[in-house]
DSSP file (Angstrom, degrees, kcal/mol; ACC not computed):
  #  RESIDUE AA STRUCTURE BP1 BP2  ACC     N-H-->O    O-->H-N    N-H-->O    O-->H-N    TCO  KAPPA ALPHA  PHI   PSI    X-CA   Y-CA   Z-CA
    1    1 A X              0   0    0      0, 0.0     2,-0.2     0, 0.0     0, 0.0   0.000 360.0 360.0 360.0 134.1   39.4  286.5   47.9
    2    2 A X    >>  -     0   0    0      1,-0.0     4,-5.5     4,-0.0     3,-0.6  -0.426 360.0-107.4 -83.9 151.6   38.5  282.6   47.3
    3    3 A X  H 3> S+     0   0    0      1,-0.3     4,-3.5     2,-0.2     5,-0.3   0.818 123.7  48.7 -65.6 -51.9   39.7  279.9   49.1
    4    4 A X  H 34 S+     0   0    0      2,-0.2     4,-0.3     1,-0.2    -1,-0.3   0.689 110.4  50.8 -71.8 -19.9   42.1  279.0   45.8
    5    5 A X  H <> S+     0   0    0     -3,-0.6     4,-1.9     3,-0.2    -2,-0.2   0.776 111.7  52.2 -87.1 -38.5   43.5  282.8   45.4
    6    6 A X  H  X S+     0   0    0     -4,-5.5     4,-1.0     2,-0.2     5,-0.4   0.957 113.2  37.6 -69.4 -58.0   44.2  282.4   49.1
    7    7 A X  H  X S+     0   0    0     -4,-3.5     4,-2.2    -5,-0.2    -1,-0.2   0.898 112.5  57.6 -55.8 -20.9   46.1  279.2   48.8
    8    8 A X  H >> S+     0   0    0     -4,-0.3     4,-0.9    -5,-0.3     3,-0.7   0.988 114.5  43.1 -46.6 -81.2   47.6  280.6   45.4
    9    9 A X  H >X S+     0   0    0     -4,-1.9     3,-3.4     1,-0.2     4,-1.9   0.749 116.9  45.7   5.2-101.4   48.9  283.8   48.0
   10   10 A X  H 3X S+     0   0    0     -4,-1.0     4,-1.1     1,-0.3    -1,-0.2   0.449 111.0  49.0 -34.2 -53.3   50.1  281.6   50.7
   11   11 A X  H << S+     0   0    0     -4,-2.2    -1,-0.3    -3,-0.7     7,-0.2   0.667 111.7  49.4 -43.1 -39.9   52.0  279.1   48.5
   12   12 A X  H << S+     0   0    0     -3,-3.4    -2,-0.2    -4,-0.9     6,-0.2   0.957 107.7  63.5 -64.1 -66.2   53.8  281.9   46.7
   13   13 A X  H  < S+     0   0    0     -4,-1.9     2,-1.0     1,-0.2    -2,-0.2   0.684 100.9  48.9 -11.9 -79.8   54.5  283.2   50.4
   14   14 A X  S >X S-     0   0    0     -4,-1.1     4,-2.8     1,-0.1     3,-1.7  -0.590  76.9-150.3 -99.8  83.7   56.4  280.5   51.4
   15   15 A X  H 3> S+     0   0    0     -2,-1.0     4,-1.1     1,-0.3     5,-0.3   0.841  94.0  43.2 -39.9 -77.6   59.4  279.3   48.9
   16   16 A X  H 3> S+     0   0    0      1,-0.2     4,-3.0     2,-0.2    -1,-0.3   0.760 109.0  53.3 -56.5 -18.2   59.4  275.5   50.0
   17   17 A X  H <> S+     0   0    0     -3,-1.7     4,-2.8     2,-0.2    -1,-0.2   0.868 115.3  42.6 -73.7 -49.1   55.7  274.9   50.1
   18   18 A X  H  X S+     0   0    0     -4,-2.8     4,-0.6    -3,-0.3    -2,-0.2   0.803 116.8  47.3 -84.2  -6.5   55.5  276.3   46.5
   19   19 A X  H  X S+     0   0    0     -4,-1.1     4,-2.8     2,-0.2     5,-0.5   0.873 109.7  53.0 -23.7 -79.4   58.8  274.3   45.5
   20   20 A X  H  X>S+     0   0    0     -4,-3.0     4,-3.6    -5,-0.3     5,-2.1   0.930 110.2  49.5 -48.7 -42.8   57.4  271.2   47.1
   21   21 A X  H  <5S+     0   0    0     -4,-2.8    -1,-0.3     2,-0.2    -2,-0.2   0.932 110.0  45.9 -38.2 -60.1   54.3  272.0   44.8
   22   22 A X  H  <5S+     0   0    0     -4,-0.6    34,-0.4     1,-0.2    -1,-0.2   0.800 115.1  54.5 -68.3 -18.3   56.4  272.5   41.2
   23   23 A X  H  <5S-     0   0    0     -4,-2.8    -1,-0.2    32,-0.1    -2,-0.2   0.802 106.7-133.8 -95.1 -33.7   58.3  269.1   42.4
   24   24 A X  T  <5S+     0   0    0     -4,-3.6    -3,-0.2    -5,-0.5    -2,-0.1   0.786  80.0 109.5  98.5  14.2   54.9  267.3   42.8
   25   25 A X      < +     0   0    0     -5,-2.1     2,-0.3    -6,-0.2    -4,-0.2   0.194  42.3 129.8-128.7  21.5   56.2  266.0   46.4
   26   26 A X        -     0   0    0     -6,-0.7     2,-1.3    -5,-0.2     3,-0.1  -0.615  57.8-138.8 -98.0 143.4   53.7  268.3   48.6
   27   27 A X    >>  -     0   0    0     -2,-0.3     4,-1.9     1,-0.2     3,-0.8  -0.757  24.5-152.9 -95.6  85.0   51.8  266.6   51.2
   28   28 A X  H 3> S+     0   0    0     -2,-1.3     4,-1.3     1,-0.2    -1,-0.2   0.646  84.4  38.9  16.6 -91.3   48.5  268.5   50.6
   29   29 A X  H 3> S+     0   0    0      1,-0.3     4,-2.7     2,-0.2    -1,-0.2   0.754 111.2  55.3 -71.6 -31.8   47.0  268.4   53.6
   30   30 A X  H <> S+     0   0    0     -3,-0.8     4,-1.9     2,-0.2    -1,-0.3   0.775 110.0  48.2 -34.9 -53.0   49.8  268.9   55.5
   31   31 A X  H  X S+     0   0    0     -4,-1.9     4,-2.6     2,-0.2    -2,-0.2   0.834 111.2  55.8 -58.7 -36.9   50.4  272.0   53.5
   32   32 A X  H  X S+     0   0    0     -4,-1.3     4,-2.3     2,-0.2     5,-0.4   0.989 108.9  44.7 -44.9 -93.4   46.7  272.6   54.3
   33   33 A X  H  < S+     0   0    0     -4,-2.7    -1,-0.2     2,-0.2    -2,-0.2   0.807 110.2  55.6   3.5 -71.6   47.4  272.4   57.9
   34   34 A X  H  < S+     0   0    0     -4,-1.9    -2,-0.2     1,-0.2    -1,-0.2   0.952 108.1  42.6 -62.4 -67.6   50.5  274.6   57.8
   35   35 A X  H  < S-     0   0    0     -4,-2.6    -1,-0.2     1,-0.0    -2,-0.2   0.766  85.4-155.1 -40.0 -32.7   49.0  277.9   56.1
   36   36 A X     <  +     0   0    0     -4,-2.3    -3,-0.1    -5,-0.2    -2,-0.1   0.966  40.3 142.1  52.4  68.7   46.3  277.7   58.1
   37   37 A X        -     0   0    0     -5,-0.4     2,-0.3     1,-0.1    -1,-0.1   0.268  63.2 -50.0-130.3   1.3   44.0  279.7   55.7
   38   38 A X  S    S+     0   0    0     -6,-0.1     2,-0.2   -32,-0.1    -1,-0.1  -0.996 104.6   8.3 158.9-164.8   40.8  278.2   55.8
   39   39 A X     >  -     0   0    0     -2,-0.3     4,-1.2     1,-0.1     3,-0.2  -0.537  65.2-138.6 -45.7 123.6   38.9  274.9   55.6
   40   40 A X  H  > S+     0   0    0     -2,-0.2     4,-1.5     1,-0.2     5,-0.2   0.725 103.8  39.7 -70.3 -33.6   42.1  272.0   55.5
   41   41 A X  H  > S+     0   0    0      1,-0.2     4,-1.7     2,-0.2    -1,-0.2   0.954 113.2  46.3 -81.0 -29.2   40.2  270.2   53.0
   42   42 A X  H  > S+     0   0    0      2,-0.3     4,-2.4     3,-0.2    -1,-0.2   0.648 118.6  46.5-154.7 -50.5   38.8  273.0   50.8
   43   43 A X  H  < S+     0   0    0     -4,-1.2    -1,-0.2     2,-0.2    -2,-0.2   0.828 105.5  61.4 -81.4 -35.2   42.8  274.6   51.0
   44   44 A X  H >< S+     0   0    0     -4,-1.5     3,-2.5     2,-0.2    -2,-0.3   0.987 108.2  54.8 -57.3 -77.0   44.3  270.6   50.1
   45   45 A X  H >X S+     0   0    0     -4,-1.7     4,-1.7     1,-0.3     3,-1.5   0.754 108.7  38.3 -12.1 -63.6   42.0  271.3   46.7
   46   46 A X  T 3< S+     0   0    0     -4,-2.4    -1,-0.3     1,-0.3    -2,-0.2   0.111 112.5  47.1-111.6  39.6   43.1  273.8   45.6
   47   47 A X  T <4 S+     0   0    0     -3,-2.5    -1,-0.3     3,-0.1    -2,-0.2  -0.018 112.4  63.2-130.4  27.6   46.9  273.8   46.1
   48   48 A X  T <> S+     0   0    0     -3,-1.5     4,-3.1     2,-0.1     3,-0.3   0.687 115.8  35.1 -88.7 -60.1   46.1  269.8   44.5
   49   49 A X  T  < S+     0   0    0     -4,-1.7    -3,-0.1     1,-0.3    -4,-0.1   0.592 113.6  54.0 -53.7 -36.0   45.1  271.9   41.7
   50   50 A X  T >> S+     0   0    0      2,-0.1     3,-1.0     1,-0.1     4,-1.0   0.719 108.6  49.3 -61.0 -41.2   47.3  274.6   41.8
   51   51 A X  T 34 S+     0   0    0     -3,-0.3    -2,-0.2     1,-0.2    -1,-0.1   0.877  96.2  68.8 -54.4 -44.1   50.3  272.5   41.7
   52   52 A X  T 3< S+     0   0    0     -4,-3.1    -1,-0.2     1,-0.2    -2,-0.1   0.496 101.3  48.8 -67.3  15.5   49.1  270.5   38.8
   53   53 A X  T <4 S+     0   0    0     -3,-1.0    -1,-0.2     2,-0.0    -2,-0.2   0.724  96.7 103.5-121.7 -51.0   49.6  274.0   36.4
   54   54 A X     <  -     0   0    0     -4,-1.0     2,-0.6     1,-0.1    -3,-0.1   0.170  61.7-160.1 -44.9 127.6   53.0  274.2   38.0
   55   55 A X        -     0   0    0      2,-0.0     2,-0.3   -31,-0.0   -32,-0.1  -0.924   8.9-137.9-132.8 146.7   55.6  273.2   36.1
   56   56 A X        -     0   0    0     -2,-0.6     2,-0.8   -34,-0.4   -33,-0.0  -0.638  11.1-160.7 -90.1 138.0   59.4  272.0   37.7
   57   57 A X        -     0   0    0     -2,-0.3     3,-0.1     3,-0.0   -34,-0.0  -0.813   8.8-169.2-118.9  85.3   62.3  273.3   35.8
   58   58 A X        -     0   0    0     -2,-0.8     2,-0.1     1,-0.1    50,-0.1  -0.340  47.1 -75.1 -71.8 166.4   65.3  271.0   36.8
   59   59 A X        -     0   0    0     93,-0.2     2,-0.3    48,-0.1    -1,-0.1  -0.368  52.8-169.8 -84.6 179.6   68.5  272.4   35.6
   60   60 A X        +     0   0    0     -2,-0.1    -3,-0.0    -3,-0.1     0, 0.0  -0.828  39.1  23.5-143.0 141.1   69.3  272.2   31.8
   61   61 A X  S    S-     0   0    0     -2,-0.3     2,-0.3    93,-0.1    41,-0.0   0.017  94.8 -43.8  63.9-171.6   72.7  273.0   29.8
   62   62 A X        +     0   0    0     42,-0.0    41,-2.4     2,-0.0     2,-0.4  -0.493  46.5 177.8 -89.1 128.6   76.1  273.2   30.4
   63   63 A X  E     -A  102   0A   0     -2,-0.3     2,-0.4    39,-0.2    39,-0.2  -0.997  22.5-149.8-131.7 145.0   77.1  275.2   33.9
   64   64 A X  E     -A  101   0A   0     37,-4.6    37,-0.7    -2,-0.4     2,-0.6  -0.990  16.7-154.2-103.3 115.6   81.3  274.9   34.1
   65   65 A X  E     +A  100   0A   0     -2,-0.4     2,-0.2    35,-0.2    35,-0.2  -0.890  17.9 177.8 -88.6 116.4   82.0  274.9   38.4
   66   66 A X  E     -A   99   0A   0     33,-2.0    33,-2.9    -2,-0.6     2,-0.6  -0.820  22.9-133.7-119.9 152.1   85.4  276.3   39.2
   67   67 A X  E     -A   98   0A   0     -2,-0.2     2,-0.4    31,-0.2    31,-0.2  -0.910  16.5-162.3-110.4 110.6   86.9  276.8   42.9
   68   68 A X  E     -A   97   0A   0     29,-2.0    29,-1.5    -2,-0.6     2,-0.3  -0.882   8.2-160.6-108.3 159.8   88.7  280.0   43.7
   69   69 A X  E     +A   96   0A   0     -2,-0.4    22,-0.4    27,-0.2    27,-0.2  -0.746  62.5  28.1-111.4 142.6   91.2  280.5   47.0
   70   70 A X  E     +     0   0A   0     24,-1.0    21,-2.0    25,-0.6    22,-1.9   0.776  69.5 147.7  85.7   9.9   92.4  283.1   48.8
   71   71 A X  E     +AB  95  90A   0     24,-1.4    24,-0.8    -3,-0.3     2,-0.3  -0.360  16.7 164.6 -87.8-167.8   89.5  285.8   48.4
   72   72 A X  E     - B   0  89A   0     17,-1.2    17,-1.7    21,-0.2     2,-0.3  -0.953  45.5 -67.3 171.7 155.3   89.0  288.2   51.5
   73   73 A X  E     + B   0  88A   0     -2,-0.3     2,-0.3    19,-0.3    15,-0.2  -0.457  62.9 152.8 -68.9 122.2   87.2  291.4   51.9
   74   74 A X  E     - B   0  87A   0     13,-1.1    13,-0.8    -2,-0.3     5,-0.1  -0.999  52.8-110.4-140.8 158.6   88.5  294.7   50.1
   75   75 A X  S    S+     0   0    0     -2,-0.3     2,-0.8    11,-0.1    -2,-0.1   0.124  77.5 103.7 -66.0  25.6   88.0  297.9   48.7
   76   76 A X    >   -     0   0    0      1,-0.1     3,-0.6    13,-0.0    -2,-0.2  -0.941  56.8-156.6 -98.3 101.8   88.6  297.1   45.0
   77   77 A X  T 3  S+     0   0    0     -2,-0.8    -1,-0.1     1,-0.2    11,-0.1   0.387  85.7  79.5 -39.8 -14.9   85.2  297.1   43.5
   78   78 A X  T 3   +     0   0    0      3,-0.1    -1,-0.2     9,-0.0     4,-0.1   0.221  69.1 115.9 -81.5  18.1   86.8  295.0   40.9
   79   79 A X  S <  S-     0   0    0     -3,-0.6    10,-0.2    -5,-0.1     3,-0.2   0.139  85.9 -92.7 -68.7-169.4   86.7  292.0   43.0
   80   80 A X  S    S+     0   0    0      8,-1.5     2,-0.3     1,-0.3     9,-0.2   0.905 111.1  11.0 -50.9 -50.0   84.7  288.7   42.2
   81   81 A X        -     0   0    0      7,-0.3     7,-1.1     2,-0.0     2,-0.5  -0.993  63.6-180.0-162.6 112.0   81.8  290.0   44.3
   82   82 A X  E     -C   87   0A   0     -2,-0.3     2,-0.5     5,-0.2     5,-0.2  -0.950   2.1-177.2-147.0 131.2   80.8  293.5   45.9
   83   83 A X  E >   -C   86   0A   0      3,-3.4     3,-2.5    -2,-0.5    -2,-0.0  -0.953  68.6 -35.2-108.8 109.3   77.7  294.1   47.8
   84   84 A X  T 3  S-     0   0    0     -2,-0.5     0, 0.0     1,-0.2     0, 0.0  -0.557 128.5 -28.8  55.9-143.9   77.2  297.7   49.0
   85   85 A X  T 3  S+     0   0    0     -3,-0.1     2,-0.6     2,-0.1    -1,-0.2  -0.056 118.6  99.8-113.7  27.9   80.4  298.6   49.6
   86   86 A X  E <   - C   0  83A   0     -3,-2.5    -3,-3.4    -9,-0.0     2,-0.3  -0.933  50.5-174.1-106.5 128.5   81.8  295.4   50.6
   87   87 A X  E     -BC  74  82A   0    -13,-0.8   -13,-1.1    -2,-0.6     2,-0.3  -0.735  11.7-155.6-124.0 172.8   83.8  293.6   47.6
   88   88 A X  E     +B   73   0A   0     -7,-1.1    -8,-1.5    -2,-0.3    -7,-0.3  -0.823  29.2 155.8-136.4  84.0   85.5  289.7   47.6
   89   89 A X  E     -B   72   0A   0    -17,-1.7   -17,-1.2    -2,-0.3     3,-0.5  -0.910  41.5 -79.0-128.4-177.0   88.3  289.4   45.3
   90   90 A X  E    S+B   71   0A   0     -2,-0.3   -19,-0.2     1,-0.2   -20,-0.1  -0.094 108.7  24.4 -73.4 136.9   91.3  287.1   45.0
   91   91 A X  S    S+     0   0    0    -21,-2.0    -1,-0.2   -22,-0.4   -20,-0.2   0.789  88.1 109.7 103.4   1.7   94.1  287.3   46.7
   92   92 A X  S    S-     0   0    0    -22,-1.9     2,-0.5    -3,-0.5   -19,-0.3  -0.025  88.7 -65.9-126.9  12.8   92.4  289.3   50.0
   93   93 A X  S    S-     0   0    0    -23,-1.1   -21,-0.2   -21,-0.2    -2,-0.2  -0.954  77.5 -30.1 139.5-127.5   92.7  286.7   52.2
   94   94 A X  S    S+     0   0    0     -2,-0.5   -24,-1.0   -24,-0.2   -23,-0.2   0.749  79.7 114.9-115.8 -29.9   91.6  283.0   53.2
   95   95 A X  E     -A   71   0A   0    -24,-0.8   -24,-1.4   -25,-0.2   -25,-0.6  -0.057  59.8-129.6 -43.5 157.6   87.9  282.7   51.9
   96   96 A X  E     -A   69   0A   0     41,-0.2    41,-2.8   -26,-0.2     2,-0.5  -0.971  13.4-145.4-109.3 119.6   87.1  280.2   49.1
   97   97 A X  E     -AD  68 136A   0    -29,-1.5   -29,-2.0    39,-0.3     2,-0.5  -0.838   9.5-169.5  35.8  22.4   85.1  281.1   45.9
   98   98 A X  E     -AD  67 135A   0     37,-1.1    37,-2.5    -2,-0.5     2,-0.4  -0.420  16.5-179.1 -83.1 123.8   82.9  278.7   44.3
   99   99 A X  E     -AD  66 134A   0    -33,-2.9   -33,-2.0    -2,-0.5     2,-0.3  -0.839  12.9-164.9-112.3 149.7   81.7  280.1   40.7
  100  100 A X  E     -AD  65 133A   0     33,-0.9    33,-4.0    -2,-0.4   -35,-0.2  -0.881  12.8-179.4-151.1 138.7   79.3  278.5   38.1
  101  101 A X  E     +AD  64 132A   0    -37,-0.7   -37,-4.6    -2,-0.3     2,-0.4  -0.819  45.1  41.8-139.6 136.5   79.3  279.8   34.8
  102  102 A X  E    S+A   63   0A   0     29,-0.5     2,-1.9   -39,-0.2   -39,-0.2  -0.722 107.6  18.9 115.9-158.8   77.3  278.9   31.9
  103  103 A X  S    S+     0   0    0    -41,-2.4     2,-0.3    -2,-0.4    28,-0.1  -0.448  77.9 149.5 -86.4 134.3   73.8  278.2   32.4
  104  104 A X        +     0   0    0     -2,-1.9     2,-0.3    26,-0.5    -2,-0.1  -0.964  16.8 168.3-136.4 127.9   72.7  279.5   35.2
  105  105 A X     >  -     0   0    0     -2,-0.3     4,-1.9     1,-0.1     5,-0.1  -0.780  49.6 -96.9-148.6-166.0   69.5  281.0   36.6
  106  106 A X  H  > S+     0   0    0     -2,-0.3     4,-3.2     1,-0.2    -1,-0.1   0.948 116.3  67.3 -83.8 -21.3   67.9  282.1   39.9
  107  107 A X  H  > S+     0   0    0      2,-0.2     4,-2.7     1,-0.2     5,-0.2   0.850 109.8  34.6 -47.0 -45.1   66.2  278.7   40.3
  108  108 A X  H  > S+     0   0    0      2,-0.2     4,-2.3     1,-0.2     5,-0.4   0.907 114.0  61.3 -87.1 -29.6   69.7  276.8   40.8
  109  109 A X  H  X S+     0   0    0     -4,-1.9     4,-1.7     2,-0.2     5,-0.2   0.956 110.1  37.0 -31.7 -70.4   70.7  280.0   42.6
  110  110 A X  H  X S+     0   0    0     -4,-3.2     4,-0.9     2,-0.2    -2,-0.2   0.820 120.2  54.2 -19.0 -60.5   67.6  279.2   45.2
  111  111 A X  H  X S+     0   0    0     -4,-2.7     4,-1.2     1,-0.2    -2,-0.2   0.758 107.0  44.2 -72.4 -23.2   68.8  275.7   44.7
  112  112 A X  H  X S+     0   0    0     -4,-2.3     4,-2.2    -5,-0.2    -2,-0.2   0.912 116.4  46.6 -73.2 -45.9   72.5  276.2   45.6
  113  113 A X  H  X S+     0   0    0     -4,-1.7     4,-3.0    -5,-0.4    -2,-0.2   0.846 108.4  56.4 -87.4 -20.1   71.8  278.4   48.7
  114  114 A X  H  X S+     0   0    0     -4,-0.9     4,-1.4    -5,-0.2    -1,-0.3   0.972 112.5  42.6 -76.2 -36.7   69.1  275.9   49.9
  115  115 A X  H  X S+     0   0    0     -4,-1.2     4,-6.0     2,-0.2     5,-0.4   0.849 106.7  60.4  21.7 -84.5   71.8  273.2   49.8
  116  116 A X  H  X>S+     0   0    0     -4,-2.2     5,-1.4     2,-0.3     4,-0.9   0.890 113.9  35.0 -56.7 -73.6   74.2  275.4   51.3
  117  117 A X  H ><5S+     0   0    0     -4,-3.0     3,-2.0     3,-0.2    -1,-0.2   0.934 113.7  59.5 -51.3 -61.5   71.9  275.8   54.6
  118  118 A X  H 3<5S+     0   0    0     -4,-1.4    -2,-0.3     1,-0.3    -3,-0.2   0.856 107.9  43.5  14.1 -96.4   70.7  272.3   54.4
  119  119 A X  H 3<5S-     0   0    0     -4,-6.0    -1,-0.3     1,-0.2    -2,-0.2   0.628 117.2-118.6 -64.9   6.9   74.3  270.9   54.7
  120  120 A X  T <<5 +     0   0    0     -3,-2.0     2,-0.7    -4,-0.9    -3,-0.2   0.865  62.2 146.2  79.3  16.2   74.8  273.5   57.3
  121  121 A X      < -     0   0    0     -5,-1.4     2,-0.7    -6,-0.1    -1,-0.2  -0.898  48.8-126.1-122.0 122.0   77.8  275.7   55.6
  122  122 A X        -     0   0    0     -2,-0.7     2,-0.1    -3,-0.1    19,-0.1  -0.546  20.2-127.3 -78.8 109.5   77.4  279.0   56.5
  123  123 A X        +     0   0    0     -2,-0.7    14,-0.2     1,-0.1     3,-0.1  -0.125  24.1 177.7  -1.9  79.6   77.3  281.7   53.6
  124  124 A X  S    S-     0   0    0     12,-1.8     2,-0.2     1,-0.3    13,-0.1   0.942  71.4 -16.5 -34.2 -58.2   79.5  284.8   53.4
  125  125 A X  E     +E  136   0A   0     11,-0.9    11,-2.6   -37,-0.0     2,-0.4  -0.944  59.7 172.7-168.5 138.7   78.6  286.0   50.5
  126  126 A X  E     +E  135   0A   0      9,-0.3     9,-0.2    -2,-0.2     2,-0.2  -0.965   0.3 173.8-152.8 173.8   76.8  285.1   47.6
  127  127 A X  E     -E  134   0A   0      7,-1.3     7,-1.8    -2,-0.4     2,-0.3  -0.542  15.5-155.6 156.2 114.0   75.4  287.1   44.2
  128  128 A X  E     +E  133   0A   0      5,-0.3     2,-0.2    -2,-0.2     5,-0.2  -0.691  14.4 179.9-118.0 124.6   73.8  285.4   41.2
  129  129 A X  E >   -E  132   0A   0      3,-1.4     3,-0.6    -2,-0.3    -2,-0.0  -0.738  50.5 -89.2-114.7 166.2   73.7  287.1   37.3
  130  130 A X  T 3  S+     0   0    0     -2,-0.2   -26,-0.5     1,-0.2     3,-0.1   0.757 125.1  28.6 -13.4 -57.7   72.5  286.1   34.5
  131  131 A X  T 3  S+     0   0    0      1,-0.2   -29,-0.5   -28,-0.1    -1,-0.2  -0.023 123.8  32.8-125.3  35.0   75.6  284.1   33.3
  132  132 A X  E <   -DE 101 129A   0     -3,-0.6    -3,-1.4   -31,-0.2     2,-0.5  -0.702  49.0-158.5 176.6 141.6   76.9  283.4   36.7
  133  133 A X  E     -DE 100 128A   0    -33,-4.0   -33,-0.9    -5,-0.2     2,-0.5  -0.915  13.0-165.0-119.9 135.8   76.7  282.6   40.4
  134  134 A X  E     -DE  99 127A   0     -7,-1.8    -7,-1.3    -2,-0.5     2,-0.5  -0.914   3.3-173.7-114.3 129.8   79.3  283.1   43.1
  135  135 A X  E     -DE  98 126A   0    -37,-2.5   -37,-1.1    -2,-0.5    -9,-0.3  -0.881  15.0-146.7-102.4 108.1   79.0  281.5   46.6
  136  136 A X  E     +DE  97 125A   0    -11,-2.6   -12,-1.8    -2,-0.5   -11,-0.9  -0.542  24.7 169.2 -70.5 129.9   81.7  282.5   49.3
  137  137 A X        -     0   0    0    -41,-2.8     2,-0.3    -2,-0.2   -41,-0.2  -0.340  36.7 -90.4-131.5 171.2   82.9  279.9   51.9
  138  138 A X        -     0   0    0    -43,-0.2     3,-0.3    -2,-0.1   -42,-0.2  -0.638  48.9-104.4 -80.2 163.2   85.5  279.3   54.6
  139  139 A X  S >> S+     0   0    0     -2,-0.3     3,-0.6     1,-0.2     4,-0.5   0.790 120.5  51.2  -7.9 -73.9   88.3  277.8   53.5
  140  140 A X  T 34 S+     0   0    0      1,-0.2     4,-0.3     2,-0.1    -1,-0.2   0.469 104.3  55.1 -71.7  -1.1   87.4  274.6   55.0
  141  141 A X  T 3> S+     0   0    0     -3,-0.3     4,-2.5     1,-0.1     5,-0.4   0.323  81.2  98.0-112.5  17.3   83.8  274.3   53.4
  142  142 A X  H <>>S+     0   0    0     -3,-0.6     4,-1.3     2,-0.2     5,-0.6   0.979  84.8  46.1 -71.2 -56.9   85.3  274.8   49.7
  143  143 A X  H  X5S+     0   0    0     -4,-0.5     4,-2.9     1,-0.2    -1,-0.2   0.976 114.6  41.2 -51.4 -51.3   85.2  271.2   49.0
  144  144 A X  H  >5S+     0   0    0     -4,-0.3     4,-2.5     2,-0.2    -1,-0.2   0.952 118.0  52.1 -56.7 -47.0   81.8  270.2   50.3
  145  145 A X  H  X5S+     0   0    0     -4,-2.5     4,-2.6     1,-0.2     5,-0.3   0.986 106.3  53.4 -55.4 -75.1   80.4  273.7   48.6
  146  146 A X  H >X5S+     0   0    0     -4,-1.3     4,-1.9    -5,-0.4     3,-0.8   0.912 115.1  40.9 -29.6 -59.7   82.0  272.6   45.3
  147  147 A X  H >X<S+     0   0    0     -4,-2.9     3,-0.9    -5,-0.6     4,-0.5   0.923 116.1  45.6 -37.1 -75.1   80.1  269.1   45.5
  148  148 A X  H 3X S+     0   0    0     -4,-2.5     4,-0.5     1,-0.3    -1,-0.2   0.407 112.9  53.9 -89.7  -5.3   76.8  270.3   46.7
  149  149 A X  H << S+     0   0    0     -4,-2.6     4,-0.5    -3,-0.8    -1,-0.3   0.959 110.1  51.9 -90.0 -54.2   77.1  273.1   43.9
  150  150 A X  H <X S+     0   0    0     -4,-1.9     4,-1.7    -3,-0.9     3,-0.4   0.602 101.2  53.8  23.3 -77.1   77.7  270.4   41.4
  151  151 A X  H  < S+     0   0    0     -4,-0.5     3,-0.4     1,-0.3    -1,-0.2   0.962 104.8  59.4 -78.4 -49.8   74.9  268.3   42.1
  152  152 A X  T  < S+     0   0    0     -4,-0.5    -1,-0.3     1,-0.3    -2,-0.3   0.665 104.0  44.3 -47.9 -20.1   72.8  271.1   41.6
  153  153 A X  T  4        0   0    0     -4,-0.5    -1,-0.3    -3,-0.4    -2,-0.2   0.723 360.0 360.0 -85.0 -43.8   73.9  271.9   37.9
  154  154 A X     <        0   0    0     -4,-1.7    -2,-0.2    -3,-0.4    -3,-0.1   0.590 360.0 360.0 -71.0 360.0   73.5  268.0   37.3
């Protein structure tokens, strides 16, 4: 495997390195450094090169973000959100609900949850379709979620 198939690999590997790549805001050598795949200079090349094929998809269309209250864990598969045999629907307790509808993809999915760590509000549940994504909150983190889900559709 070549020194550019490896950094190809390695880039993929690692979600923010190859992010920072489609965004045009990776520090080469630093990246170079970090994989620790080879020659630093050799590996800086070709993920200079690799990036420049990349292309960044910011989001695009219309996404509607609505806030629901009051979901909570149950056994009605008809909830909001059921993972294995855990479901989230309304009405099942204290958790908060943020849904986006509209366009929607796995990139602002990615982008929503990275956010979501980032500001430090810890995830319940979360589960991404085609024509929606739902993230599940405390109570108290519904407002902040709702923003930071926001900026991410703008």
């Amino acid at each position: 495997m070549t020194i550019a198939e490896q950094a190809r690999a390695a880039a993929r590997a690692d979600p923010f390195v190859y992010d920072a790549l489609r965004a045009g805001v990776l520090n080469y050598t630093a990246a170079a450094r970090f994989l620790d795949i080879g020659d630093e200079e050799a590996v800086a090349a070709a993920l200079r090169r690799y990036g420049e094929q990349l292309d960044y998809d910011p989001p695009a269309g219309e996404t509607r973000v609505t806030m629901e209250s009051g979901l909570g864990r149950t056994d009605d598969t008809d909830g909001l959100l059921t993972v294995g045999g855990t479901a989230f629907a309304p009405g099942a307790g204290s958790l908060t609900g943020v849904l986006a509808t509209g366009t929607v993809s796995l990139g602002l999915f990615r982008r929503v949850l990275g956010r979501c760590v980032a500001a430090s509000v810890p995830v319940q549940a979360a589960g991404f379709t085609g024509e929606a994504l739902l993230v599940v909150v405390e109570r108290r983190d519904g407002p902040e979620t709702i923003q930071l889900v926001e900026d991410c559709c703008s």
